[in-house]
C-alpha positions as CSV (number, residue, x, y, z in Angstrom):
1,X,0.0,0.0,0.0
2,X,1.1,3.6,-0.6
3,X,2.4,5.6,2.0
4,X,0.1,8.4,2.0
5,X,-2.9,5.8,1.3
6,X,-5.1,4.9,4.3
7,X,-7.3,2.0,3.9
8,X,-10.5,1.4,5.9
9,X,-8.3,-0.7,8.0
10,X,-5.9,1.9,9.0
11,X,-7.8,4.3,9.7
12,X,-10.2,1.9,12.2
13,X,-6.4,1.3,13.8
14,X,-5.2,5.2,13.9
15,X,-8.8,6.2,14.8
16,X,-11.1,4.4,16.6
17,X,-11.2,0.4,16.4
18,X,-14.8,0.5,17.0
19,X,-16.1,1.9,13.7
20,X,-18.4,-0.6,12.2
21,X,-17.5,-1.3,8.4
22,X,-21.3,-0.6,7.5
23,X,-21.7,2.9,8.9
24,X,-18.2,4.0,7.6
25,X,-19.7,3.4,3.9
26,X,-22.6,4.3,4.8
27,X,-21.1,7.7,5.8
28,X,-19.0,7.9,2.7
29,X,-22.3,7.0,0.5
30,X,-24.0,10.1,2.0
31,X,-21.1,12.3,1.4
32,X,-20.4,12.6,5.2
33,X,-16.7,11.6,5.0
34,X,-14.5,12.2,1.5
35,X,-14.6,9.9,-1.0
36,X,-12.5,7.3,-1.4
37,X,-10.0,6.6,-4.8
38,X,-9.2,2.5,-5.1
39,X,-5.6,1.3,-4.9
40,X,-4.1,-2.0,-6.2
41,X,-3.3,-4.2,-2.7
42,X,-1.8,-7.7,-3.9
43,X,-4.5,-9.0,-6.3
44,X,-7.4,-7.2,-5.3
45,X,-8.4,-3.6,-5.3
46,X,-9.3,-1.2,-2.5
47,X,-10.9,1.9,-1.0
48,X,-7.9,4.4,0.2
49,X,-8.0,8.0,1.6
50,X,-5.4,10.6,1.0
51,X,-3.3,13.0,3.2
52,X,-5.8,15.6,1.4
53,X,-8.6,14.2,3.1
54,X,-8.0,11.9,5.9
55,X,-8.3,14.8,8.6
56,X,-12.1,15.6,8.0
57,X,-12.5,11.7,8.5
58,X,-10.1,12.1,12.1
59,X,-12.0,15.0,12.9
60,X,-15.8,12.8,12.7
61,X,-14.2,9.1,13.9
62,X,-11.2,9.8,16.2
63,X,-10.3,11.1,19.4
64,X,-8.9,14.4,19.6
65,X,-11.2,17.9,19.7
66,X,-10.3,21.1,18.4
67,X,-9.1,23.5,21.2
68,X,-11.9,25.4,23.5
69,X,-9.8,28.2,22.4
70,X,-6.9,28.7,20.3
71,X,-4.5,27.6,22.4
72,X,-0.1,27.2,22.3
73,X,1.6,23.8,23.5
74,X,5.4,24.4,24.5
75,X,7.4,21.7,24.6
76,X,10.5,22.4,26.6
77,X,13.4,20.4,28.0
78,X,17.2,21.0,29.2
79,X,18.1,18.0,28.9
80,X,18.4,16.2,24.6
81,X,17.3,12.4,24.0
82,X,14.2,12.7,25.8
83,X,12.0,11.9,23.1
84,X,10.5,15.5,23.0
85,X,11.4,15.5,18.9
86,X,9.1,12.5,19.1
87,X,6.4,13.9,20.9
88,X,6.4,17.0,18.8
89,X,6.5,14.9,15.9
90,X,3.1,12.5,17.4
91,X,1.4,16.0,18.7
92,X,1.3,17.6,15.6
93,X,1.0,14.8,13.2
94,X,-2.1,13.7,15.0
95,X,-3.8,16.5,15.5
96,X,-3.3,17.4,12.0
97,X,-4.6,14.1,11.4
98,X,-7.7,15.0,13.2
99,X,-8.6,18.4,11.2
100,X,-7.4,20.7,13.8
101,X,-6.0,23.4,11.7
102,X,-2.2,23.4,13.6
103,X,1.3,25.4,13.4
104,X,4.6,24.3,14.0
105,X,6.6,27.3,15.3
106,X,10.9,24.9,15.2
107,X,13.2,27.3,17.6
108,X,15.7,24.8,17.5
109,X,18.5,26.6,15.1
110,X,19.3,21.8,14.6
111,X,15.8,22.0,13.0
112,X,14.9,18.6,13.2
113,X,11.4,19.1,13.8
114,X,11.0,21.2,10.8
115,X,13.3,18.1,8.7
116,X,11.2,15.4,10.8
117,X,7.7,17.2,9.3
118,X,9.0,17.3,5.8
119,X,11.6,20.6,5.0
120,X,14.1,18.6,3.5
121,X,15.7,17.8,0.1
122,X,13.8,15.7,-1.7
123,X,17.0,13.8,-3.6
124,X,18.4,11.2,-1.2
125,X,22.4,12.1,-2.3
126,X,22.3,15.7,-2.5
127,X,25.6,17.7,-3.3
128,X,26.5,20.6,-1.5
129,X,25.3,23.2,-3.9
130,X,21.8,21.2,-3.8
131,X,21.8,21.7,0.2
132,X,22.9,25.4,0.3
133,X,20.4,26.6,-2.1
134,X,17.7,24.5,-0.5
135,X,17.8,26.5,2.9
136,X,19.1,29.4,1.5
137,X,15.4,30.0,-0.2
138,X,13.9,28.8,2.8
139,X,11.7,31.9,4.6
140,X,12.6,32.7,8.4
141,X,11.7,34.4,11.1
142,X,14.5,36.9,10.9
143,X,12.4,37.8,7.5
144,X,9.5,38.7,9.8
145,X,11.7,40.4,12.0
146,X,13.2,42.8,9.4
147,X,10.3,43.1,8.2
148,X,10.9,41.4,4.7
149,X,8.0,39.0,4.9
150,X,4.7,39.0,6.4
151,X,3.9,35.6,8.4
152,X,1.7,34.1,6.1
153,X,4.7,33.7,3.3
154,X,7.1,32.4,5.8
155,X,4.4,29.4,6.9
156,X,5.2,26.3,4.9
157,X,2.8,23.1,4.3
158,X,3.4,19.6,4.9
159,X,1.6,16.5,3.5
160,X,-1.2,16.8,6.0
161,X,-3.8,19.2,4.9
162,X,-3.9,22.2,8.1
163,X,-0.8,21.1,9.4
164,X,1.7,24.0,8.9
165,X,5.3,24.7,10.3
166,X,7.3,28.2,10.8
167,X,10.6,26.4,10.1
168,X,13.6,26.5,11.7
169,X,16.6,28.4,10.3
170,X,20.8,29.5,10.8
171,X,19.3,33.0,11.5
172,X,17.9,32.0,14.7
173,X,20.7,32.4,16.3
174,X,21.8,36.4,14.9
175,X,17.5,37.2,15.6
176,X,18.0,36.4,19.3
177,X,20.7,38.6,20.0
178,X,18.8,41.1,18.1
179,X,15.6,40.4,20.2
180,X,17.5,40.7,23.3
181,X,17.9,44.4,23.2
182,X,14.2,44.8,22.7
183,X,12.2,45.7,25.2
184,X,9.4,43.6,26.6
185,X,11.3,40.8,24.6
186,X,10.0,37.8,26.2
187,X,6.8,38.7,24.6
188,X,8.0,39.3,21.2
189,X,7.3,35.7,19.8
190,X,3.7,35.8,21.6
191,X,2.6,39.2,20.1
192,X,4.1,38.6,16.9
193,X,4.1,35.0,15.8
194,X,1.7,33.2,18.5
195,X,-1.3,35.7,18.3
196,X,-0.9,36.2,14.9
197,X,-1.8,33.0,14.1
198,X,-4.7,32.8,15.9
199,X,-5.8,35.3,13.4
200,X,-5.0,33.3,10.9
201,X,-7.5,31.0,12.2
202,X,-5.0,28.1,13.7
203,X,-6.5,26.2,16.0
204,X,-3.4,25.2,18.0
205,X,0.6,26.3,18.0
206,X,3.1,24.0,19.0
207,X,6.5,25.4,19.7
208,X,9.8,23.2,19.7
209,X,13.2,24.3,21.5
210,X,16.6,23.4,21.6
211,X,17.4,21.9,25.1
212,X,18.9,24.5,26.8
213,X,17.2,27.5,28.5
214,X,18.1,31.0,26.0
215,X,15.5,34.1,25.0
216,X,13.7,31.7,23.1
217,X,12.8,29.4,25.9
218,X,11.2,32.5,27.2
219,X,9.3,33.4,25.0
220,X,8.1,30.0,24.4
221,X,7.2,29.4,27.9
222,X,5.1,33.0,28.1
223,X,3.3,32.2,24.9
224,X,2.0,28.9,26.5
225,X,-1.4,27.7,27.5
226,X,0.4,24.2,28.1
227,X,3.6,23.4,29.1
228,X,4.8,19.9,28.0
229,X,8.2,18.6,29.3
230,X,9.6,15.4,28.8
231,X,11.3,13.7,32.2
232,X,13.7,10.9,31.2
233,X,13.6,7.6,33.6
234,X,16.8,7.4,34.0
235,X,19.4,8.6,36.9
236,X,21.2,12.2,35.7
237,X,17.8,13.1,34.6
238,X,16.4,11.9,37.8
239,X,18.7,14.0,39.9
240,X,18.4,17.6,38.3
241,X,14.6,17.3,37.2
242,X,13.4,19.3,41.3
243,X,15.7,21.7,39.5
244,X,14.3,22.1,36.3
245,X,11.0,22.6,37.8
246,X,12.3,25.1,40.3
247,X,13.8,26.7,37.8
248,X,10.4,26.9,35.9
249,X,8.6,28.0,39.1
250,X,11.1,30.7,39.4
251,X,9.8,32.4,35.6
252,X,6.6,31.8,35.4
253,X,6.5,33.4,39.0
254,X,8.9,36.4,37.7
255,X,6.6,36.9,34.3
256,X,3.3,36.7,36.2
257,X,2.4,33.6,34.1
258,X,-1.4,32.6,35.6
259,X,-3.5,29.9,34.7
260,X,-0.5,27.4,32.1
261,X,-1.3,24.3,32.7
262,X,2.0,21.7,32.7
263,X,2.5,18.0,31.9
264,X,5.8,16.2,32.8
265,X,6.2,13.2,30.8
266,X,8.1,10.0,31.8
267,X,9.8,9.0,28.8
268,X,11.8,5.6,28.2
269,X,10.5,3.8,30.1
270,X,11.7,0.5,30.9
271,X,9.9,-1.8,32.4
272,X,12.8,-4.4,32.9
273,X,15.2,-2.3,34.5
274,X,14.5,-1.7,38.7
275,X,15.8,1.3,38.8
276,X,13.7,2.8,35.7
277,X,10.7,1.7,36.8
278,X,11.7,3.2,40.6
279,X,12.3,6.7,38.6
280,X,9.1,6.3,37.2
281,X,7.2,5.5,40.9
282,X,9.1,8.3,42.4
283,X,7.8,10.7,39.3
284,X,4.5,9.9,39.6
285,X,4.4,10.0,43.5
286,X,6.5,13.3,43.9
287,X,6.0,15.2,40.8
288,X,3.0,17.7,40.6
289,X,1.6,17.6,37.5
290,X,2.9,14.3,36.4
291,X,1.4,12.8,33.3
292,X,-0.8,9.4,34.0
293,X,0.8,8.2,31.1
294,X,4.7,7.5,30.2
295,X,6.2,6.5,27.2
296,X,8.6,3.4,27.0
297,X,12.2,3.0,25.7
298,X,12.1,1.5,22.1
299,X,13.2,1.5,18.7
300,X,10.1,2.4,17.0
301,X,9.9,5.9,17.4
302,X,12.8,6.6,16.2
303,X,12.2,4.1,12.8
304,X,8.7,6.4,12.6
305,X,10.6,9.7,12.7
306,X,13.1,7.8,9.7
307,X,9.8,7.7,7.9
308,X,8.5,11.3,8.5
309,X,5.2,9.6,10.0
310,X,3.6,9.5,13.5
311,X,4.1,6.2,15.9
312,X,0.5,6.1,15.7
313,X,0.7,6.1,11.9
314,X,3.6,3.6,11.7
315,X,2.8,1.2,14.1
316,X,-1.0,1.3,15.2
317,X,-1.2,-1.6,17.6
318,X,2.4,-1.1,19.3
319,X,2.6,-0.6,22.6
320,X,4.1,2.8,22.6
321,X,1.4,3.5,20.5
322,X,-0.9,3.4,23.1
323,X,1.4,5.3,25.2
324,X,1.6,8.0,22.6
325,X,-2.5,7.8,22.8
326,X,-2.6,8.3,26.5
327,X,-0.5,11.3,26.2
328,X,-2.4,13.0,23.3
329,X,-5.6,12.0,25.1
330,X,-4.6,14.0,28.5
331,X,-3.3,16.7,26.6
332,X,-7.1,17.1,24.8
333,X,-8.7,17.3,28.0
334,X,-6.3,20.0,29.2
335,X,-6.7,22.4,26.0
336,X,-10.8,22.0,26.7
């Protein structure tokens, strides 16, 4: 099956399990979901939905709901390999998946959120010349800054219909120092990017940062309705994490932030190892705010974000799938 095909199959996994075959063609019949095109599988044919269309069938079958109000997720950790690229990646891919018109604001100058949603060269052994032209034509935020470009030409698209990204760029790193000199600068992302795009009738903003605290963490963190950090299971995460949050205690209480609600996320998990799984306990007993759900150590995601696709996508029925469903699932009923 094609990559960007989703049979009635997949989308019962990705969706909901429970959809009966009868009313889904019923519903297609009546016009209530997109049509379907038929795809060669093997020797016989069948009904497939495109990346086109797939959303309006998330939005009436699955799981997720479109924000009370529009509403900014930060994710946010000092600490790399915590699988925050990969919850980024499952966050916005999903909801995308479910019609809710979304924007990826990538503050990490690495970029590999923007790469992992689809800003890359398309030719699998690019020369140099190939690469540099590439990003040299790709629109920033220093654009917006200098006021070269409106937002709306420095959005791009990705495969998902209403799933959008601001994309991350070298110039990051020159714009900050700039911004630092402004006044009120912590706001400067929420008053000119964040709110913005609210106007521009997004549903949700999800911002990505590097993993260490600069101007950007900020303004990332004072733009948020929810605060998303990953907390790794394992010991010299364990042992600075009271420090993180004091840390994050200490802004929000120094910007007068009211009202963010916060998730900390266990992340790799493993179940075999004692003194992972005592992490975990100790999370989940100590730590306000923990997530109910935590997401195990494995190979997948990482084989997922290879493919530019979702865990949810790539492997339905996995176990981290499910823990990748718990997450998304808490983080609905914080944004209603």
């Amino acid at each position: 099956m094609p990559k960007d095909s989703f049979t009635f199959t997949d989308i019962k996994k990705i969706f909901n399990d429970g959809i009966p075959k009868t009313t889904f063609l019923d519903a297609e019949r009546a016009g209530n979901i997109p049509p379907s095109r038929r795809i060669e599988y093997g020797n016989v044919t069948r009904r497939a939905w495109d990346y086109s269309v797939i959303g309006k069938i998330g939005e009436k079958y699955g799981y997720l709901d479109k924000p009370k109000n529009p509403s900014c997720v930060t994710l946010f950790s000092t600490k790399g390999g915590v699988l925050k690229s990969t919850i980024v990646l499952n966050i916005a891919r999903m909801y995308g998946l479910h019609n809710v018109k979304t924007c990826v604001i990538d503050l990490d100058p690495q970029g590999d959120t923007s790469r992992n949603l689809g800003l890359d060269i398309d030719d699998p052994n690019p020369d140099l010349d190939s690469v540099n032209e590439y990003f040299d034509v790709l629109p920033s935020l220093m654009q917006l800054y200098d006021g070269k470009l409106p937002l709306e030409d420095i959005i791009q698209n990705t495969e998902i219909t209403g799933l959008d990204v601001v994309p991350s760029s070298s110039s990051l790193i020159p714009l900050m120092d700039l911004l630092n000199s402004k006044k009120r600068r912590e706001y400067w992302l929420k008053e000119n990017v964040v709110e913005p795009l609210y106007k521009l009738g997004y549903d949700l903003v999800i911002i990505d940062l590097a993993p260490s605290w600069t101007l950007y963490t900020s303004m990332a963190i004072t733009s948020a309705d929810l605060l998303i950090s990953p907390i790794e299971c394992k010991v010299a995460h364990y042992r600075n994490v009271n420090e993180f949050i004091r840390q994050l205690d200490q802004f929000a209480s120094e910007m007068k932030i009211e009202d963010q609600k916060r998730i900390f996320v266990p992340t790799k998990v493993t179940s075999s190892k004692k003194i992972s799984m005592q992490i975990l306990n100790s999370y989940n007993k100590n730590i306000e705010h923990c997530s109910y759900s935590s997401i195990r150590e494995t190979i997948i995601g990482e084989e997922a974000i290879a493919l530019k696709q979702s865990i949810i996508e790539y492997k339905p029925t996995s176990p981290i799938s499910e823990d990748i469903k718990a997450l998304l699932q808490q983080i609905n009923t914080e944004l209603k």
